[in-house]
Phi, psi and omega in degrees: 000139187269152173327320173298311173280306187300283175338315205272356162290321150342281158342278197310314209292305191268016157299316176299315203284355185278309194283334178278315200282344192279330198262319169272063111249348202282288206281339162254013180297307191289353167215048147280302195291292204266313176258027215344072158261181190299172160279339169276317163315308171309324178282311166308301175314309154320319192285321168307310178285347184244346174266350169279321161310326188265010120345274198290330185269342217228341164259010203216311204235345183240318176289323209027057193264158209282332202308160204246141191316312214271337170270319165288314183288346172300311196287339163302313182305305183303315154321299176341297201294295218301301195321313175288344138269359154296288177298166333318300173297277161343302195298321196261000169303322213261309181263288217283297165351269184249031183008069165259131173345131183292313186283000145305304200291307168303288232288300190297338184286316175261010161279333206267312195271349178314313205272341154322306206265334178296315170289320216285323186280292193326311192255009197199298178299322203227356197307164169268172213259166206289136165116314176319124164220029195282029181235000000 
C-alpha cells in the first residue's frame, strides 16, 4: 500500500471515527445533561455506543475486510476493551482529578486514543489475511 493510500485510509478511518464519536458524544450529553448521570459513566456508555458504529463503518467502508464477523469482531472488541479502559482512565485523570471540564476532557481523550485504534485495527482487526493483496 502506498503512502498516499495509507493517509487516504487514514481519512477515511477518522471520518468513520467523527460519526462513531458524533453517536458517543450524542450519548453522553444526553445522559450527564438530561438523565444526571455522572460524566464517566456517561462517557463509557457513549464510548460503547460509538464503537459498534465504528464496527460496522471501519469494516465495510475503510478496511474492506474480507474477515468474517465471528473472526473481526472479537478482535475488535479487544482493540475496543483497552480503549474503553484508556477513556476511562483519561476521563477520570482529566474530570475527577485535575477538574477539566468533562467535554474538554472527552475531546483530548479521544485525539489521544484515534492513532491507537487506527493502528491497533490496521494491523490486527481488519488486516488481510496472508497472500491477499487487493488493498
Amino acid at each position: 500500500m502506498t503512502t498516499i493510500a495509507h493517509m487516504c485510509r487514514f481519512l477515511r478511518f477518522a471520518a468513520v471515527g467523527a460519526i462513531g464519536t458524533g453517536a458517543h458524544y450524542a450519548l453522553l450529553l444526553v445522559l450527564v445533561e438530561v438523565a444526571g448521570a455522572r460524566p464517566l459513566a456517561g462517557s463509557v456508555a457513549g464510548f460503547l455506543l460509538g464503537a459498534l458504529v465504528n464496527y460496522l463503518l471501519n469494516r465495510n467502508f475503510v478496511f474492506r475486510s474480507d474477515r468474517q464477523h465471528v473472526e473481526a469482531l472479537p478482535r475488535f472488541l479487544a482493540i475496543a476493551a483497552i480503549g474503553l479502559c484508556g477513556n476511562a482512565l483519561l476521563m477520570y485523570a482529566l474530570v475527577d482529578l485535575t477538574g477539566v471540564h468533562y467535554v474538554l476532557a472527552q475531546v483530548i481523550t479521544t485525539c489521544l486514543l484515534l492513532c491507537w485504534h487506527y493502528a491497533a485495527n490496521a494491523l490486527w482487526t481488519f488486516a488481510a489475511h496472508p497472500g491477499r493483496t487487493d488493498r
